[in-house]
DSSP file (Angstrom, degrees, kcal/mol; ACC not computed):
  #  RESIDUE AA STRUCTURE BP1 BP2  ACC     N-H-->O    O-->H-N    N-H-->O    O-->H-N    TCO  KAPPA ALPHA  PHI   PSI    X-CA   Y-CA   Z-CA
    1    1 A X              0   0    0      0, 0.0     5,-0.0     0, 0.0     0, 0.0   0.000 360.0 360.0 360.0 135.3   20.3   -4.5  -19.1
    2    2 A X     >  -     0   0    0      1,-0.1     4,-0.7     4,-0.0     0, 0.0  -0.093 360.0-112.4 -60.3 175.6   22.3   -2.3  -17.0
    3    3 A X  H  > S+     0   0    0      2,-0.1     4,-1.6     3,-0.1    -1,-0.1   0.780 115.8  57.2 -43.2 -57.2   22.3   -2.7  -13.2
    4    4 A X  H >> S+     0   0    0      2,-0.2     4,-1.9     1,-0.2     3,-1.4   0.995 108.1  49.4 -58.1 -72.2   20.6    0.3  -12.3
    5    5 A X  H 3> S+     0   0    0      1,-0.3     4,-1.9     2,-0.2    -1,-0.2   0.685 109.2  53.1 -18.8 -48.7   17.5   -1.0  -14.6
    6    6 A X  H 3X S+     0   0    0     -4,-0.7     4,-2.3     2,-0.2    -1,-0.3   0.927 114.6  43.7 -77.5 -43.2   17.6   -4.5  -12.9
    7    7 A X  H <X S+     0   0    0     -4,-1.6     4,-3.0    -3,-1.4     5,-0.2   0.928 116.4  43.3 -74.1 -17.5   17.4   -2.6   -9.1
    8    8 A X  H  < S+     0   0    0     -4,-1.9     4,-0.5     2,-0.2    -1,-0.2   0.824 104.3  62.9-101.6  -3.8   14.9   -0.2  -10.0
    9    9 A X  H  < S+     0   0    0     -4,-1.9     4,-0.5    -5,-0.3    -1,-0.2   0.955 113.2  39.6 -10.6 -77.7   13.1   -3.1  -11.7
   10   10 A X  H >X S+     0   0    0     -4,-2.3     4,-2.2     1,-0.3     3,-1.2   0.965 111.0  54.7 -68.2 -53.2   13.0   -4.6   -7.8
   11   11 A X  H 3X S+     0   0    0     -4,-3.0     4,-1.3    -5,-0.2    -1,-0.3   0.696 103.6  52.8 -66.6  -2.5   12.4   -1.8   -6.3
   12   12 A X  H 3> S+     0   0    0     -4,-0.5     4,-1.0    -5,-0.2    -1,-0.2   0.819 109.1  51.7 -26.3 -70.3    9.5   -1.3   -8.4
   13   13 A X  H <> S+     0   0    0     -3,-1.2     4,-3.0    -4,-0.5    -2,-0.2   0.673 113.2  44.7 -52.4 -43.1    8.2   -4.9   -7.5
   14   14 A X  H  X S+     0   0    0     -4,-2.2     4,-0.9     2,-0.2     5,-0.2   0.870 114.1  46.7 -89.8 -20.2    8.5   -4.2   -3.9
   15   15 A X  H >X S+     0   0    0     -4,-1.3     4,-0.9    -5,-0.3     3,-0.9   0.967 116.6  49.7 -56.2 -45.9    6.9   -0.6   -4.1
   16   16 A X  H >X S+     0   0    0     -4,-1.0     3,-2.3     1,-0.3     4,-0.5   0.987 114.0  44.7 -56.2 -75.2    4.1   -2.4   -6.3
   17   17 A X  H 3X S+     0   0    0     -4,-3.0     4,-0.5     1,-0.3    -1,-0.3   0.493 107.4  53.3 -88.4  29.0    3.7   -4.9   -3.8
   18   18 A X  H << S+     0   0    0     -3,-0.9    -1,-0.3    -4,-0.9    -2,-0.3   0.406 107.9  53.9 -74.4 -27.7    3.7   -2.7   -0.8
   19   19 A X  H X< S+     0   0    0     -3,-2.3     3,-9.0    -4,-0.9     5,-0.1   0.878 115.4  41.2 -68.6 -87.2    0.6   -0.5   -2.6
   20   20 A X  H 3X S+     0   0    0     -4,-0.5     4,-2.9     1,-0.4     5,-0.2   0.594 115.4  49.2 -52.4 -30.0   -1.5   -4.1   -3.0
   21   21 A X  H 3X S+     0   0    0     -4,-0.5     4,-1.0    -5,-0.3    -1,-0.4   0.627 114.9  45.3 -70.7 -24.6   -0.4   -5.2    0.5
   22   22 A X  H <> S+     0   0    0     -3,-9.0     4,-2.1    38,-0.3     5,-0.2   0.829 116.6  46.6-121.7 -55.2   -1.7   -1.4    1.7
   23   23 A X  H  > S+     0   0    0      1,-0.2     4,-1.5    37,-0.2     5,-0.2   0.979 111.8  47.9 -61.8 -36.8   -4.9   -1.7   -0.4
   24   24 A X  H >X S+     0   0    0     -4,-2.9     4,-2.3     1,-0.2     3,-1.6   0.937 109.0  58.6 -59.3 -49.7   -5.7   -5.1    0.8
   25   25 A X  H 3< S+     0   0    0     -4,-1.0    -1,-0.2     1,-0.2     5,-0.2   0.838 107.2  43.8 -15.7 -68.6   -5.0   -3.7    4.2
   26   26 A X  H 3X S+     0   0    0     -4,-2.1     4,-0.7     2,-0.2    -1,-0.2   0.683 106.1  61.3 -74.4 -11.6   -7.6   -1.1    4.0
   27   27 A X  H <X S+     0   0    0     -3,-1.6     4,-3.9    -4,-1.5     5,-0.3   0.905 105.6  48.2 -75.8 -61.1  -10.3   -3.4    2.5
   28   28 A X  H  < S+     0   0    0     -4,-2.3    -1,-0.2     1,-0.3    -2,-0.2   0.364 107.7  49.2 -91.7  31.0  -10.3   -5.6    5.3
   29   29 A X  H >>>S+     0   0    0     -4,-0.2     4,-3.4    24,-0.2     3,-1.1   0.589 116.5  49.5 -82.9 -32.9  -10.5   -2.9    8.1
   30   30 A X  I 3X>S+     0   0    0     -4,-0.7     4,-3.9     1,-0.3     5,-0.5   1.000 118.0  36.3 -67.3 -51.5  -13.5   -1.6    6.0
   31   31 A X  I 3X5S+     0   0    0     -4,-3.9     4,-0.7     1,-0.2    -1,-0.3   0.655 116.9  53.3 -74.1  -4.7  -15.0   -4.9    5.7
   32   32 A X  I <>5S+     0   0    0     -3,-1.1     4,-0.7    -5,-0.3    -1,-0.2   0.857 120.4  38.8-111.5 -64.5  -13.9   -6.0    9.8
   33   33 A X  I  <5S+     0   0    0     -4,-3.4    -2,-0.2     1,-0.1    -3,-0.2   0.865 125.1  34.0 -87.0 -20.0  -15.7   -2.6   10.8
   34   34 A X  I  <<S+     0   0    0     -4,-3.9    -3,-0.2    -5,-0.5    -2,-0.2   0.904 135.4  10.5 -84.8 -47.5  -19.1   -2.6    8.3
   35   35 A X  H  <<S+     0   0    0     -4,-0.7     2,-0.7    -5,-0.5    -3,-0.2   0.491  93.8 105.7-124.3   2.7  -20.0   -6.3    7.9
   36   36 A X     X  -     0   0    0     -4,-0.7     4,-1.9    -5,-0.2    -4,-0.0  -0.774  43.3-171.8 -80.2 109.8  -18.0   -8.2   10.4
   37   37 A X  H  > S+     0   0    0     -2,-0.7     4,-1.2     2,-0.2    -1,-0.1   0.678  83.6  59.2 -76.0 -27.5  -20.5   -9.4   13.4
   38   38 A X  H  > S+     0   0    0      2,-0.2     4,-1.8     3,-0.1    -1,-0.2   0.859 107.1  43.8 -88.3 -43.3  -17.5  -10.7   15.5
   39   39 A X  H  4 S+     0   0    0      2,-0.2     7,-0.3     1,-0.2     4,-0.3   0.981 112.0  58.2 -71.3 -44.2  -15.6   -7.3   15.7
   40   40 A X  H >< S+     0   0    0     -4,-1.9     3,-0.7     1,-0.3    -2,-0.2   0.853 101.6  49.3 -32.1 -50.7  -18.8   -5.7   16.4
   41   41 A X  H 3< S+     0   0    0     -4,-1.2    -1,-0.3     1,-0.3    -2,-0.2   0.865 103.2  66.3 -65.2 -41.4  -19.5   -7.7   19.3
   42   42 A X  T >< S-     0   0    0     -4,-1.8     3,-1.2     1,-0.2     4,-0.4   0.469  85.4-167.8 -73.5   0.0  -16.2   -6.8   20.4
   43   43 A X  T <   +     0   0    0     -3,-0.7    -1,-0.2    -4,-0.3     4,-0.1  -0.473  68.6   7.1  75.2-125.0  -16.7   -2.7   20.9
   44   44 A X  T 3> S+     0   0    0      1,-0.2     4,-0.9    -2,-0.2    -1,-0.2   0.534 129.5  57.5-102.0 -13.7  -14.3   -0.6   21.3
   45   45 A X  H <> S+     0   0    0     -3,-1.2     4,-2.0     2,-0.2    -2,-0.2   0.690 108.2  48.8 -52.6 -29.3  -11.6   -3.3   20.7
   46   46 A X  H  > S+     0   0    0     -4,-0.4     4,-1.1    -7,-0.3    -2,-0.2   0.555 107.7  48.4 -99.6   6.9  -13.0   -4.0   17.4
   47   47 A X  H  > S+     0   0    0     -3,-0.2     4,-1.2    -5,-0.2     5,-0.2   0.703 117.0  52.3 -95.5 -22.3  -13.3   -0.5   16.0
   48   48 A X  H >X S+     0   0    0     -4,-0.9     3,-2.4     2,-0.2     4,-0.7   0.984 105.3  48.5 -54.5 -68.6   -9.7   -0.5   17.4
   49   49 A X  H 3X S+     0   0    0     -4,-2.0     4,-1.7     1,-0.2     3,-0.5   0.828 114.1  48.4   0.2 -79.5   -8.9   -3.4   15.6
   50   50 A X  H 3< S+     0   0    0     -4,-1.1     4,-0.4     2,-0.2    -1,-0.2   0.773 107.6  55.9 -16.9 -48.9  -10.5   -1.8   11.9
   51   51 A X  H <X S+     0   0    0     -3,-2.4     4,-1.1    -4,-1.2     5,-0.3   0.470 103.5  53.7-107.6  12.9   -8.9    1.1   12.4
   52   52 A X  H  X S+     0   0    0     -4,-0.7     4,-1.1    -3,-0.5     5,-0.3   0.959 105.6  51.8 -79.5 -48.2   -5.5   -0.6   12.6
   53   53 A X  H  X S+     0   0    0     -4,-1.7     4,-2.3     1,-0.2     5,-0.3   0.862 116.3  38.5 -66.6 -12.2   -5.8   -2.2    9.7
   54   54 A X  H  > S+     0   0    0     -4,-0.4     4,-2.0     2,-0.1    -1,-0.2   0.976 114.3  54.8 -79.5 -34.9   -6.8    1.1    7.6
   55   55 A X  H >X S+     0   0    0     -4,-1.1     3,-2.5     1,-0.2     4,-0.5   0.902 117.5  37.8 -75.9 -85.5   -4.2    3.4    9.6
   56   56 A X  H 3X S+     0   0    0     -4,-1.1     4,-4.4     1,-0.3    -1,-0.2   0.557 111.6  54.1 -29.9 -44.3   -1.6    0.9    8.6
   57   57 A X  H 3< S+     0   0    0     -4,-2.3     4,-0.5    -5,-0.3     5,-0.4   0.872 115.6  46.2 -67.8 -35.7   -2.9    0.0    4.8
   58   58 A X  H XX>S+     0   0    0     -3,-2.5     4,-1.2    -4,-2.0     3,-0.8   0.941 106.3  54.1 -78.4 -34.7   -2.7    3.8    4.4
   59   59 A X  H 3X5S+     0   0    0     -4,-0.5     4,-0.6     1,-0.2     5,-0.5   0.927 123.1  33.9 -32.8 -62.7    1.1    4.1    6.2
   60   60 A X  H 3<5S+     0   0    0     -4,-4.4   -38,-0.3   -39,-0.1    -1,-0.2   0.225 125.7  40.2-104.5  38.8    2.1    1.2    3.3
   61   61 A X  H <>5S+     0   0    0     -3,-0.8     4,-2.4    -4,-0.5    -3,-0.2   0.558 109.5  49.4-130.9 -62.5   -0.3    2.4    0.2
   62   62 A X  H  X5S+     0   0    0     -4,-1.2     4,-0.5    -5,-0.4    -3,-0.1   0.829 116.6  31.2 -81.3 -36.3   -0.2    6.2    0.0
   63   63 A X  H >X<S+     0   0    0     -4,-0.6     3,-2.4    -5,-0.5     4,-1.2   0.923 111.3  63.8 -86.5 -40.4    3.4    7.4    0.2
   64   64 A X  H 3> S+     0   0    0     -5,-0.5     4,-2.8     1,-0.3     3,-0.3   0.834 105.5  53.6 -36.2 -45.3    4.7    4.1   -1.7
   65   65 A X  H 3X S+     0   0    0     -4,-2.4     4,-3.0     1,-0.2    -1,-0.3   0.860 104.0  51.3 -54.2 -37.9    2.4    5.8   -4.6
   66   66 A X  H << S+     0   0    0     -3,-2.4    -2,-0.2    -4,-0.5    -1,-0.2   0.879 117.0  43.5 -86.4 -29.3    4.1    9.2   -4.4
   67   67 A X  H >< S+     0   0    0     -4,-1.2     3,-0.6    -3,-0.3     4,-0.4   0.753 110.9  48.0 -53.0 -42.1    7.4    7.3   -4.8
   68   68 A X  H 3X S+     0   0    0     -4,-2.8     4,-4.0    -5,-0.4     3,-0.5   0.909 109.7  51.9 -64.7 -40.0    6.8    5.2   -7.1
   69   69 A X  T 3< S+     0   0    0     -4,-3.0     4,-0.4     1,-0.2    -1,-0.2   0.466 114.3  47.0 -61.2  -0.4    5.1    7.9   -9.4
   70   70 A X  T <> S+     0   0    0     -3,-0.6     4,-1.2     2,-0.2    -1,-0.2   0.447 108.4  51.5-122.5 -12.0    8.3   10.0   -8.9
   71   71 A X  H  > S+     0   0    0     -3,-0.5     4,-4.4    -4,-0.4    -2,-0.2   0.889 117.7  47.6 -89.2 -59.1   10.8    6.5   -9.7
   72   72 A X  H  X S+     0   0    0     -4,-4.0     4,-0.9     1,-0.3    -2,-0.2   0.723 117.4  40.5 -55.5 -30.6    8.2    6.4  -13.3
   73   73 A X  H >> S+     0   0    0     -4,-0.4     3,-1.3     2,-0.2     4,-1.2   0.955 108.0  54.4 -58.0 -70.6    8.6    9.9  -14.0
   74   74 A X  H 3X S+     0   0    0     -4,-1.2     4,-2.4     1,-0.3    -2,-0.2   0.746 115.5  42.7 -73.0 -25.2   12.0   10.4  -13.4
   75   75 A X  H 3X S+     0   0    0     -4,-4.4     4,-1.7     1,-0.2    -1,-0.3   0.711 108.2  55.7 -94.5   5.0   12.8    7.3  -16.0
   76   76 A X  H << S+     0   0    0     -3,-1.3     4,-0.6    -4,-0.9    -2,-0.2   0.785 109.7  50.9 -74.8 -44.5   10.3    8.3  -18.7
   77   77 A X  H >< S+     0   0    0     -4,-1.2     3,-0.9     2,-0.2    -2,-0.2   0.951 109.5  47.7 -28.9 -77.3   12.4   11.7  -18.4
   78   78 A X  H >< S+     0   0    0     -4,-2.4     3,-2.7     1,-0.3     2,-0.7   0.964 112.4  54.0 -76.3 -69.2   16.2    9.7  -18.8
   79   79 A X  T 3< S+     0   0    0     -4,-1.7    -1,-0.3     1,-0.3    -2,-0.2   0.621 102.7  51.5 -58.3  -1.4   14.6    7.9  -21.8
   80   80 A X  T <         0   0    0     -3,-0.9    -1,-0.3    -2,-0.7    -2,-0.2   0.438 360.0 360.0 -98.1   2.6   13.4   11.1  -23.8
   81   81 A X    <         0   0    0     -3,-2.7    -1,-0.2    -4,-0.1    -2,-0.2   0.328 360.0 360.0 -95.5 360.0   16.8   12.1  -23.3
């Protein structure tokens, strides 16, 4: 294996786990602002709370996709060459 292959391996891994870190992210604001009783009680601190964790899970989920689909592309590409 080349070099290049072994970093974009890792960067792969870390995009990959930047997605699941970004869904999990966005699960538990949904589940902190529907079914959580203790953030409820809290107001307008715990829809604050919520909507950190979604703003954020979307920050490390939704471009990391558009990179990664553009890292898979571009080496499906150099191998058909």
């Amino acid at each position: 294996m080349s070099e290049s292959q072994v970093t974009d391996k890792k960067l792969i891994l870390i995009l990959k786990t930047c997605i699941s870190m970004g869904i999990c992210l966005i699960l538990t604001g949904i589940y902190l602002h529907n079914f959580n009783e203790t953030v409820e009680a809290m107001g307008v601190k715990g829809i604050i709370i919520s909507a950190v964790c979604v703003a954020f899970g979307m920050v490390l989920s939704l471009p990391t996709k558009m990179y990664l689909t553009f890292i898979l592309v571009k080496r499906e590409a150099d191998k058909n060459q």
